[in-house]
Backbone as CSV, one residue per row, in Angstrom:
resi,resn,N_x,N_y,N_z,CA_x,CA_y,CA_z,C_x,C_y,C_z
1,UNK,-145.020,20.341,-100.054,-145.689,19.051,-99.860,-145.353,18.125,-101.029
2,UNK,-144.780,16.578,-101.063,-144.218,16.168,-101.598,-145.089,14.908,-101.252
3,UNK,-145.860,14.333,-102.498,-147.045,13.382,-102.592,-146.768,12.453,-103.817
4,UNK,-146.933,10.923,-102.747,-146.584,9.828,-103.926,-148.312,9.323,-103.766
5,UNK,-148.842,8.527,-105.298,-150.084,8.529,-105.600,-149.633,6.994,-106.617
6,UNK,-150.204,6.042,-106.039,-149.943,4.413,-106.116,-151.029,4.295,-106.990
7,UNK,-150.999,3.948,-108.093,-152.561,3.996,-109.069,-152.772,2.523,-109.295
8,UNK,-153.938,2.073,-108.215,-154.887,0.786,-108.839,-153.550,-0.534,-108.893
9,UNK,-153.389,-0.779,-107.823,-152.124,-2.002,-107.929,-152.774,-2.872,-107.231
10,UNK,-154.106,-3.349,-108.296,-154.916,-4.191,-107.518,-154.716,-5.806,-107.971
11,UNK,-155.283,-6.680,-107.581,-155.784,-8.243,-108.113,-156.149,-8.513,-109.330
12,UNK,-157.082,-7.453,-109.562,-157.512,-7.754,-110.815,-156.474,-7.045,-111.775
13,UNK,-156.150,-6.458,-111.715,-154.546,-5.975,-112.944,-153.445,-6.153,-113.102
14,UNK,-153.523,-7.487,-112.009,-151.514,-7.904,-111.622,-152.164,-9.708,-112.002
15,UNK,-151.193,-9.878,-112.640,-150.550,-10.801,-112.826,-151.934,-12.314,-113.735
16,UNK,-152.740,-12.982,-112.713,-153.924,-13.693,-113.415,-155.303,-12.863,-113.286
17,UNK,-155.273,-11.884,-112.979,-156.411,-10.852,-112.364,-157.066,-10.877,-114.050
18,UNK,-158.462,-10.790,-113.753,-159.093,-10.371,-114.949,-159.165,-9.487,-116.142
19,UNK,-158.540,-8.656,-115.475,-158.137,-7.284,-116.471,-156.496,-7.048,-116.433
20,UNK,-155.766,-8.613,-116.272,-154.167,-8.503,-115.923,-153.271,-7.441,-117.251
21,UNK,-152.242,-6.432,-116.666,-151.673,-6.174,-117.560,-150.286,-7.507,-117.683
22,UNK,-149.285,-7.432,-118.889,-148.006,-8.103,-118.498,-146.859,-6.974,-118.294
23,UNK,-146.162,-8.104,-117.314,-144.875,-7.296,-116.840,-144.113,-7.595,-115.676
24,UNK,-142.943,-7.002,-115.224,-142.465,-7.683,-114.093,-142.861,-7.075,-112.819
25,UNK,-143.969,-7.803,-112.256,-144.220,-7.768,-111.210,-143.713,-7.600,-110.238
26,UNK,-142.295,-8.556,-109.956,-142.117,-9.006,-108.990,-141.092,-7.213,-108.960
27,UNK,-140.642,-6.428,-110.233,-140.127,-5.637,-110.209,-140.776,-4.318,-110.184
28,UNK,-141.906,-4.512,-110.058,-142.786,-3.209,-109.629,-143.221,-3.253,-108.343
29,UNK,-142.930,-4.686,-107.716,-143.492,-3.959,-106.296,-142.810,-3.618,-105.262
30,UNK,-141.191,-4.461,-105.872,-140.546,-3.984,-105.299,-140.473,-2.617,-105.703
31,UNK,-139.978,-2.004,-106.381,-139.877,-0.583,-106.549,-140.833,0.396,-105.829
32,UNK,-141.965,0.176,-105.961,-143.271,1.047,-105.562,-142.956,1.007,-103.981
33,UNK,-142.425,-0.714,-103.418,-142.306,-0.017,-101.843,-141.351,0.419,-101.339
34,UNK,-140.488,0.372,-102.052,-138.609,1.155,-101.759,-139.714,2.548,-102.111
35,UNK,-140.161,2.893,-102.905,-140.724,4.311,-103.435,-141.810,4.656,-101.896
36,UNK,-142.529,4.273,-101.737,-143.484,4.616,-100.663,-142.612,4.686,-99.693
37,UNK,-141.800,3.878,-99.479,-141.238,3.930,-97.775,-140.267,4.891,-97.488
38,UNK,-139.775,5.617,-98.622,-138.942,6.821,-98.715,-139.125,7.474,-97.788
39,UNK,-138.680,8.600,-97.466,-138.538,9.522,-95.808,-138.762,11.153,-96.576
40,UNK,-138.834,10.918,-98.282,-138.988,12.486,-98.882,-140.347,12.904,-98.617
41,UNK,-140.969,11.459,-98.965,-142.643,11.994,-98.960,-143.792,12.274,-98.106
42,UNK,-144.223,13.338,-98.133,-145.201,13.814,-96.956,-146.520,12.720,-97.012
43,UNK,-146.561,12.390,-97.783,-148.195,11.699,-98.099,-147.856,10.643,-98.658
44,UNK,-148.227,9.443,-98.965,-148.784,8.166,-99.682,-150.200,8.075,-99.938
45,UNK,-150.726,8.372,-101.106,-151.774,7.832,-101.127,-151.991,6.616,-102.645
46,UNK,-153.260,5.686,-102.383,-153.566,4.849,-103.208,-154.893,4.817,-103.854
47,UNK,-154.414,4.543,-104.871,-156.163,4.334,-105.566,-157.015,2.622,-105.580
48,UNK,-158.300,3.024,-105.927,-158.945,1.679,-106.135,-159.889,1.933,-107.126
49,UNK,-160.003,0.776,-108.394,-161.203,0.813,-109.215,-161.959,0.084,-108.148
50,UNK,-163.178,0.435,-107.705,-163.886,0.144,-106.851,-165.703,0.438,-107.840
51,UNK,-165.535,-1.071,-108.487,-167.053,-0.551,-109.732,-168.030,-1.533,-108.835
52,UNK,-169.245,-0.949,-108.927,-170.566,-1.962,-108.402,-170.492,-2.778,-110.201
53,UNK,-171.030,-4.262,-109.343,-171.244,-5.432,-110.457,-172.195,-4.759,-111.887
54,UNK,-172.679,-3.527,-111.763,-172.896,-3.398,-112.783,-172.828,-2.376,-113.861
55,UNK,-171.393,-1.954,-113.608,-170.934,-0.730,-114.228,-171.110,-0.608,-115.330
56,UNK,-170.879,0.925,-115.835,-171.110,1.291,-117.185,-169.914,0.379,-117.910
57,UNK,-168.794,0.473,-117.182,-167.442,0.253,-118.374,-167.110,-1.367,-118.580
58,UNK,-168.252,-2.093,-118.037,-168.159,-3.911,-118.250,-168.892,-3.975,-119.491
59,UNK,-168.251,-5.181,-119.939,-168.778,-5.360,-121.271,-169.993,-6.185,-120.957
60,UNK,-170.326,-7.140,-120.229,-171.680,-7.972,-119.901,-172.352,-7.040,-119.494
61,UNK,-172.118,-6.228,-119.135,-173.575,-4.791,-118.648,-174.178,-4.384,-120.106
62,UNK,-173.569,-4.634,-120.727,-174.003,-3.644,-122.071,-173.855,-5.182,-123.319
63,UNK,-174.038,-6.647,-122.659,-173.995,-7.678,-123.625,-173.225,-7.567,-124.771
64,UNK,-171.912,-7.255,-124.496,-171.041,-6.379,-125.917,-169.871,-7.085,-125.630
65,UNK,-168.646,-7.240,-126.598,-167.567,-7.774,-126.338,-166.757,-7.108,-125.849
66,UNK,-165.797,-7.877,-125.025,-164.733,-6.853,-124.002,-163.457,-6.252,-125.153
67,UNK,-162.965,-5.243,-124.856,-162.029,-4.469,-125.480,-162.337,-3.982,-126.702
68,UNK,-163.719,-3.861,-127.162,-164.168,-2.672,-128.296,-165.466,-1.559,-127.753
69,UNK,-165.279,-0.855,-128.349,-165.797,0.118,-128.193,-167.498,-0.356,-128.443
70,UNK,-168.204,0.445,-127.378,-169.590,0.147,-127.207,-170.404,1.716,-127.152
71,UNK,-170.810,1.705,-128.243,-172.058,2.505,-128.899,-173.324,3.239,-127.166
72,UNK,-173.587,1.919,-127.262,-174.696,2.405,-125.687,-173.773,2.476,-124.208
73,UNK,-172.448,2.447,-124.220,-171.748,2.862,-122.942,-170.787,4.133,-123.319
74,UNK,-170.707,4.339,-124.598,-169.841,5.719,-125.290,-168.437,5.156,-124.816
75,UNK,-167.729,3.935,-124.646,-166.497,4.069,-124.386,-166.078,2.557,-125.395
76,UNK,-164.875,2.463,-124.612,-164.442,0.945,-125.024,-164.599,0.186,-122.832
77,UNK,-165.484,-0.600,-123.233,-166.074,-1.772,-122.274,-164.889,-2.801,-121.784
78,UNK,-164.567,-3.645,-121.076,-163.535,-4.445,-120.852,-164.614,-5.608,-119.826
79,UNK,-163.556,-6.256,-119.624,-164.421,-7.378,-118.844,-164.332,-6.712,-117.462
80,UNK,-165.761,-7.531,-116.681,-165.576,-7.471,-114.846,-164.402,-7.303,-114.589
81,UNK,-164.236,-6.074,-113.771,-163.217,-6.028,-112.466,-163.309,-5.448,-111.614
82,UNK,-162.805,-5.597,-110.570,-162.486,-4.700,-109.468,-163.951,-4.119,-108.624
83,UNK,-164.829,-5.773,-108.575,-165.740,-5.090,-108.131,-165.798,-5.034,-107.086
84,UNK,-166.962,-4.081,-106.494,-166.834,-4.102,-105.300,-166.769,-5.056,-103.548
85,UNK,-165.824,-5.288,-103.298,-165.847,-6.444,-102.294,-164.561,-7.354,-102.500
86,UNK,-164.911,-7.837,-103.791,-164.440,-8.752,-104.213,-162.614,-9.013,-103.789
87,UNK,-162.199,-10.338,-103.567,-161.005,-10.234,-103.622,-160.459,-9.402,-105.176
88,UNK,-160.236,-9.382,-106.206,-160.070,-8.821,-107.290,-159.854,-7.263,-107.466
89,UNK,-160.909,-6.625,-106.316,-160.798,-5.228,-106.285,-159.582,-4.715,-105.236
90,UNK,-159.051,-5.735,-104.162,-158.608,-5.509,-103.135,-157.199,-5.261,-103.588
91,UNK,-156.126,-4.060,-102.906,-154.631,-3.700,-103.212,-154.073,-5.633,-102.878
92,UNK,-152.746,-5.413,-103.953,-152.415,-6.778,-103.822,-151.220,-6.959,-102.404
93,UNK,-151.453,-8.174,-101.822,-150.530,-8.013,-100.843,-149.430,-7.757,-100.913
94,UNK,-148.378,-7.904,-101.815,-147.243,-7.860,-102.289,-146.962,-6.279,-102.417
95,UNK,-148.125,-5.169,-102.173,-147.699,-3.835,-102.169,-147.604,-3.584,-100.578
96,UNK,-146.816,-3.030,-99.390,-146.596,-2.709,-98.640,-147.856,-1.767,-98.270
97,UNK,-148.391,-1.748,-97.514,-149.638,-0.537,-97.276,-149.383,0.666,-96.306
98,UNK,-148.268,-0.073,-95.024,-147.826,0.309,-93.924,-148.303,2.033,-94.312
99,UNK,-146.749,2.482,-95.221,-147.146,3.721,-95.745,-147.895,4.381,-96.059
100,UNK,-149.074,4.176,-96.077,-150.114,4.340,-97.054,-151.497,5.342,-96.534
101,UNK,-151.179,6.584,-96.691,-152.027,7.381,-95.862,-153.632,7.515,-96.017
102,UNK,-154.013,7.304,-97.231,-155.345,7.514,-97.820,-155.162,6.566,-98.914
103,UNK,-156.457,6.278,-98.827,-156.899,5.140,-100.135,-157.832,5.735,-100.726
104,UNK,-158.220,6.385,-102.088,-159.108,6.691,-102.294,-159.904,5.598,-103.827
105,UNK,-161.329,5.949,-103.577,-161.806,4.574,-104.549,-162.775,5.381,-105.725
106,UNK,-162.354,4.963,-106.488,-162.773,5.208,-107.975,-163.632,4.800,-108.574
107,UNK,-164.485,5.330,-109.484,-165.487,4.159,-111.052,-166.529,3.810,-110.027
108,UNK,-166.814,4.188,-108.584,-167.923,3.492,-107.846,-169.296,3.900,-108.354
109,UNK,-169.415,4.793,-109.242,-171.121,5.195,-109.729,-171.707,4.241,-110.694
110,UNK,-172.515,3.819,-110.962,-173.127,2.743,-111.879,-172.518,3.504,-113.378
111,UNK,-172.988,4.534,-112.902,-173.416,5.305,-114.793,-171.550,6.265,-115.494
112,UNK,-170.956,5.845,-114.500,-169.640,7.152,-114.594,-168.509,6.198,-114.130
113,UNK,-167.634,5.869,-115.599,-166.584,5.324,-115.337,-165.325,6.578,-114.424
114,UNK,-163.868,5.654,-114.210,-163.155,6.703,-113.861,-161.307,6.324,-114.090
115,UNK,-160.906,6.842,-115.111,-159.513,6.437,-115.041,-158.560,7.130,-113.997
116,UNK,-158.871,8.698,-114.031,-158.149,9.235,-113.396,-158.230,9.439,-111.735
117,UNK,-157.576,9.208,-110.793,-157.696,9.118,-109.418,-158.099,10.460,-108.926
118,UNK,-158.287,11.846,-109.934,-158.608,13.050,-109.306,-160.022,13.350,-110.283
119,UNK,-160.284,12.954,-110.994,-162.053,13.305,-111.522,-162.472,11.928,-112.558
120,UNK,-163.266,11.913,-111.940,-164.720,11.166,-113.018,-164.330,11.323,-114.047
121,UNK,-165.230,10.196,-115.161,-165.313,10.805,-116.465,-166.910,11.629,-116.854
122,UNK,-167.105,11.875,-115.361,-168.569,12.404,-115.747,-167.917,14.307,-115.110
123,UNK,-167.342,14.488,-114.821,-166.541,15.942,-114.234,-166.024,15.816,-112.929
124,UNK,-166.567,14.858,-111.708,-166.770,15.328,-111.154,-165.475,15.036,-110.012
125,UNK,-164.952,15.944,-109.452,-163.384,15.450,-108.423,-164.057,14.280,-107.430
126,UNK,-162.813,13.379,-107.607,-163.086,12.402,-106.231,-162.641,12.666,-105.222
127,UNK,-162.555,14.383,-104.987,-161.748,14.519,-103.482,-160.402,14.829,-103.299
128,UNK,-159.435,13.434,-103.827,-158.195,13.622,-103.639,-157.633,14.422,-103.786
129,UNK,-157.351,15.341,-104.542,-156.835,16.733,-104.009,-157.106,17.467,-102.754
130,UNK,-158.136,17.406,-102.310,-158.118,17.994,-100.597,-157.709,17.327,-99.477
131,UNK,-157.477,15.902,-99.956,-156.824,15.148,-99.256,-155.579,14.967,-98.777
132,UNK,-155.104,15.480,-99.882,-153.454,15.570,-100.157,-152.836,17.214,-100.081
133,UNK,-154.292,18.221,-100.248,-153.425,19.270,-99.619,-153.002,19.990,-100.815
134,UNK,-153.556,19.387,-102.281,-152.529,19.818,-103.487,-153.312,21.022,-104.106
135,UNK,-151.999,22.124,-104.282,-152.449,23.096,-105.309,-151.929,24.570,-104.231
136,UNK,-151.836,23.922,-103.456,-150.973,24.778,-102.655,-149.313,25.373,-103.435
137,UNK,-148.747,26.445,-102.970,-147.217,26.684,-103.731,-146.341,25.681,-103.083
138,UNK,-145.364,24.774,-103.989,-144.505,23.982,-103.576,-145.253,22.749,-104.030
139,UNK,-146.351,22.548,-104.361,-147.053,20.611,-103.898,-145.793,20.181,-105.466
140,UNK,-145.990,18.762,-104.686,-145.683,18.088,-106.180,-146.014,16.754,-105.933
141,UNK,-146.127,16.233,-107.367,-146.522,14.747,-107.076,-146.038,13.846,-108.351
142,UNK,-145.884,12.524,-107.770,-144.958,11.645,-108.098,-146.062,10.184,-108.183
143,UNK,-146.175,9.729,-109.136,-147.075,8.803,-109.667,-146.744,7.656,-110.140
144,UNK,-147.194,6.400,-110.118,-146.960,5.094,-110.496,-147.730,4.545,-110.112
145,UNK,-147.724,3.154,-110.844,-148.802,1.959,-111.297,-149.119,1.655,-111.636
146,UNK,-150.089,1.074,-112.397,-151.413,0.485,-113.356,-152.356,1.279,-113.856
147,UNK,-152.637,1.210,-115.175,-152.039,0.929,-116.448,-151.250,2.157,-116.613
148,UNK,-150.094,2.049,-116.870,-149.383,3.166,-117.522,-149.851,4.091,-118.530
149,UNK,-150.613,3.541,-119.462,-151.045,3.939,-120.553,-152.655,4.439,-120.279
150,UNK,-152.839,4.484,-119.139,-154.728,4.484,-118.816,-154.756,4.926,-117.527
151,UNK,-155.099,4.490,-116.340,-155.167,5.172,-115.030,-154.149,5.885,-114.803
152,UNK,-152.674,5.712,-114.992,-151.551,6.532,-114.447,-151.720,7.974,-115.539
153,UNK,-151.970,7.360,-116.683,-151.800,8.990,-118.227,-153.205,9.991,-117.349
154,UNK,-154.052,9.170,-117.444,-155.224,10.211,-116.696,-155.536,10.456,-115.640
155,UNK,-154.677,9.849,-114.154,-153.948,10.831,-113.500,-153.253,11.634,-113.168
156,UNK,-151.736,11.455,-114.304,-151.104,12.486,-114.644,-151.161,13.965,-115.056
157,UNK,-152.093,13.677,-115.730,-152.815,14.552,-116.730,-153.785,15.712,-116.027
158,UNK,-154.604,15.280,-115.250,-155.490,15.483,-113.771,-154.681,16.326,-112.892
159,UNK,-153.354,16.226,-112.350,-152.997,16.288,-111.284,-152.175,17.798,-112.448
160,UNK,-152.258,17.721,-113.576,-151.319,19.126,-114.090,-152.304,20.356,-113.509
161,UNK,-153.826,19.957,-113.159,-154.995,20.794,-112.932,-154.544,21.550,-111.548
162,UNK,-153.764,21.395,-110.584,-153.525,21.508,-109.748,-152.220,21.245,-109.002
163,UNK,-151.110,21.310,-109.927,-149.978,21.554,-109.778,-149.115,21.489,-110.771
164,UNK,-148.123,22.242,-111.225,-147.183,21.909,-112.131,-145.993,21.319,-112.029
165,UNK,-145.711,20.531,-111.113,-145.006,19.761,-111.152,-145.673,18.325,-110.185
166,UNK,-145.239,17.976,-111.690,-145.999,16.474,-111.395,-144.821,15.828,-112.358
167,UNK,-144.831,14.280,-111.634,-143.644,13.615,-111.844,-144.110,11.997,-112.069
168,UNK,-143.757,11.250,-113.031,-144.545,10.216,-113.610,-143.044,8.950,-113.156
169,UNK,-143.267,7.766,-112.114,-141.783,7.080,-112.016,-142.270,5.632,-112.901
170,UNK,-141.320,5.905,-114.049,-141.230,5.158,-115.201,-141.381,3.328,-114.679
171,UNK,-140.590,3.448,-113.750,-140.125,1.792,-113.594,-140.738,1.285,-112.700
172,UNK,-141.679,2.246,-112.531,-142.505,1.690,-111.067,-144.527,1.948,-111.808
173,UNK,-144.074,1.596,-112.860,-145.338,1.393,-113.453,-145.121,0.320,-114.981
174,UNK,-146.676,-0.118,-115.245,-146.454,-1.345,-116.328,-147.799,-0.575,-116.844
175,UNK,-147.922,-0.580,-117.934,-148.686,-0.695,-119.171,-149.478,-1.391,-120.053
176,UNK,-150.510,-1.431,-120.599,-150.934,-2.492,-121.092,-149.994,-3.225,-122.444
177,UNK,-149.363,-2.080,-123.513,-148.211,-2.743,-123.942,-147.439,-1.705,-124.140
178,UNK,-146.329,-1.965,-124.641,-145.208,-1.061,-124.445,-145.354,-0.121,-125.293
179,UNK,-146.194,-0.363,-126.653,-146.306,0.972,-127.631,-147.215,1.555,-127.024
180,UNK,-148.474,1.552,-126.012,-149.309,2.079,-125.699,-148.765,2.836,-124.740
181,UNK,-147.737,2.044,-123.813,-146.774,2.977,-122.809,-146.435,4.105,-123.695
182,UNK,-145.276,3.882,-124.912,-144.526,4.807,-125.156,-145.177,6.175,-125.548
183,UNK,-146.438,5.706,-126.101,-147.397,6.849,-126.950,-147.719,7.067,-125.470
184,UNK,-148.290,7.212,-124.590,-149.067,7.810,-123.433,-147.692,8.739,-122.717
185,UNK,-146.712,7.995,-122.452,-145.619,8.930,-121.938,-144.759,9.673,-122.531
186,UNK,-145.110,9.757,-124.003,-144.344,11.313,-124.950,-145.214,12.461,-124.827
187,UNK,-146.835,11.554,-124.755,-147.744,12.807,-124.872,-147.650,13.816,-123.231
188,UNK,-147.588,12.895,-122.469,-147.296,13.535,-120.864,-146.314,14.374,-121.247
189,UNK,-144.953,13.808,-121.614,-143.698,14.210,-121.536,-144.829,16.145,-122.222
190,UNK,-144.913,16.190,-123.545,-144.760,17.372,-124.506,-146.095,18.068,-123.336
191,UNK,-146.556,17.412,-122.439,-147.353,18.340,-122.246,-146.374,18.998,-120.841
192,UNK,-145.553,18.223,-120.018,-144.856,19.388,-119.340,-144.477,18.302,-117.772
193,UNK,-145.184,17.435,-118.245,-145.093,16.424,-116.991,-143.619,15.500,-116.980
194,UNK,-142.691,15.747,-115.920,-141.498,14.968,-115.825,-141.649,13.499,-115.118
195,UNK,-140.440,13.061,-115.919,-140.644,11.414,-115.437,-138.614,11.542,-114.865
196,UNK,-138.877,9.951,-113.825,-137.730,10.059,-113.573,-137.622,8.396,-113.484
């Protein structure tokens, strides 16, 4: 079983979106749908930060400034996104969906953020692995999207829980900056995870 996993290629992280990373857009989406529409892969699936308006990981929930670390949420806070409904939370049109077998949605608990598309940061699996069938002999999976350095590292990372070969596609993901890329994808790399 051969599983591609589209991480969070939403509104709010492309391009003027609230929580925008930079990068070439117009060269990630092409890539991601030449990548989805492939004929190797058994599965497509996609993620969504999908937070109610008053999540733990917003910085106005906790009256704190966005991108430092907050004492009464135990993390680093960022501004509103991806809430629920909202155009902002919604996959951007410019990603092909056709392919797209399962969508699964993330960070939806008030109290429990979620980077990774296979568990909480509170423990708990969002499923996707039974969805996809993974952990079976043979699975493998092949990953890209948003943030390179944040949802894709801690899905990567996630998905070693349940298969060893897992595969990270470099050019079909953007980062918040490129040193944060490079540090997130040596540490994948030494832990055993291939990129192509």
């Amino acid at each position: 079983m051969k599983t591609l996993i589209i991480v969070d290629v939403q509104y709010d992280f492309c391009l003027d979106g609230s929580l925008a990373v930079k990068g070439d857009f117009a060269n990630l989406f092409d890539t991601i749908n030449k990548l989805s529409n492939l004929k190797t892969f058994d599965l497509v699936a996609a993620t969504q930060d999908w937070h109610p308006s008053n999540h733990i990981s917003f910085a106005s929930t906790h009256a704190a400034k966005p991108f430092e670390y907050c004492e009464k949420a135990d993390q680093v806070v960022w501004p509103d996104h991806c809430i629920q409904g909202t155009r902002g939370s919604k996959l951007h049109i410019a990603l092909d969906q056709n392919p797209i077998n399962f969508i699964v949605r993330k960070g939806m608990k008030i109290e429990a953020d979620s980077y990774s598309a296979f568990i909480d940061a509170d423990g708990v699996e969002t499923g996707l692995h039974k969805l996809l069938d993974i952990g079976n002999e043979g699975s493998e999976i092949y990953i890209c999207g948003i943030a390179a350095d944040v949802c894709v590292y801690f899905t990567a990372l996630d998905a070693l829980k349940y298969t060893n070969k897992v595969t990270v596609v470099q050019n079909a993901c953007i980062g918040t900056s490129a040193e944060a890329t490079n540090k997130a994808f040596k540490d994948l790399q030494e832990k055993g995870i291939m990129f192509i």
